[in-house]
N, C-alpha and C positions, 0 to 999 in steps of 0.2 A: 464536477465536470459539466453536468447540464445547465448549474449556473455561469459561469464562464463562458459555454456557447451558447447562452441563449444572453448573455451580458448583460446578466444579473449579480449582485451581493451575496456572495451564500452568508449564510447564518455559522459563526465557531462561538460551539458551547466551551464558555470558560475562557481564559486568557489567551489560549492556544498553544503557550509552550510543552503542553502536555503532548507526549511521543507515541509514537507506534510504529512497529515493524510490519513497514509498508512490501511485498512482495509481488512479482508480475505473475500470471495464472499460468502460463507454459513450465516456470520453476516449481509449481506445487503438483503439475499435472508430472513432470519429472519424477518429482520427489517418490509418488503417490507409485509411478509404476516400478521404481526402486524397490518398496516398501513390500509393494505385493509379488514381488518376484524374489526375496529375501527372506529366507526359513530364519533366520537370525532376529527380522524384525515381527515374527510372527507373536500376535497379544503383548506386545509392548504399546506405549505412549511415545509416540518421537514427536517432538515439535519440530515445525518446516516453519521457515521465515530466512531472514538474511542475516541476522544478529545487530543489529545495526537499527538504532530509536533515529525517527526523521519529526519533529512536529509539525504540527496540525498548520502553525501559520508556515512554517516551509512548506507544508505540501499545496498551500494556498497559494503563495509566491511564486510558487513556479509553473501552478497550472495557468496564474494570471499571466505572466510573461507568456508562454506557450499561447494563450488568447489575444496578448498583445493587449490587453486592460489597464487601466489603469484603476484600479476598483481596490477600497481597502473592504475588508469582510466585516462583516456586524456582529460584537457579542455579545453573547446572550447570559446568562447564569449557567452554572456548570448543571450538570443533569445529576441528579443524587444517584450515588452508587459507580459512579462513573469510575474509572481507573485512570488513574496521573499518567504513570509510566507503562507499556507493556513493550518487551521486546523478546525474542523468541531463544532460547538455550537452545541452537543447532549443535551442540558438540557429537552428541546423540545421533543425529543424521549424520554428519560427518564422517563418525568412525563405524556404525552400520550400516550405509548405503553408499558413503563415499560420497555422499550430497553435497553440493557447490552451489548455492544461485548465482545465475549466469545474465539475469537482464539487470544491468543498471536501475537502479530508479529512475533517476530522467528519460532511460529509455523507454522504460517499461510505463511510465504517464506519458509518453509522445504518442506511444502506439494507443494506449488507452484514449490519449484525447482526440487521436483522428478519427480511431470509430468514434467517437461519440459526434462530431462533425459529423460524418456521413451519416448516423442513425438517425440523426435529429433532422439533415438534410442540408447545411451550410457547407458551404464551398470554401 
């Protein structure tokens, strides 16, 4: 995000097709108060996420459109120990807490990219 508003090249270690279960922070702050209000989930492990792999040059892609850049990103070598694939087994949440995530990804990068515009100070 701060390269994009500040329209610079961010750096993707690796090819970029490598994925992750990108979530917006109001779906985990949800999740969290589920969790803690739920005798059922008490001392368990529940993974929160969306279930859903987005890659690294997607999430590049679309925060460049959002900036209106036309910037391809620079890669680097992957970083040893790195993980290919992670995406999150909500079934667990699902059927404990009744958990849904509710923000889109586009939406939830629109709203992440406008604060970062206003934090950084662009208009």
């Amino acid at each position: 995000m701060s390269k994009a508003v500040s329209h610079e090249q961010p750096t993707i270690f690796g090819d970029g097709d490598q994925s992750r279960d990108f979530i917006f922070v109001s779906d985990v702050v949800d999740a969290l108060i589920s969790a803690a209000t739920c005798p059922a989930a008490a001392g368990r492990a529940i993974n929160i996420g969306t279930g859903r792999a987005v890659t690294v040059n997607r999430l590049w892609q679309t925060v460049r459109d959002m900036a209106g850049l036309d910037l391809a990103a620079l890669h680097a070598d992957e970083r040893p120990g790195d993980i290919r694939d992670s995406v999150a087994d909500i079934r667990q949440a699902q059927s404990l807490l009744g958990f849904k995530p509710k923000v889109p990804f586009e939406k939830g990068l629109q709203q992440t990219f406008s604060w970062y515009r206003k934090a950084i100070g662009v208009s």
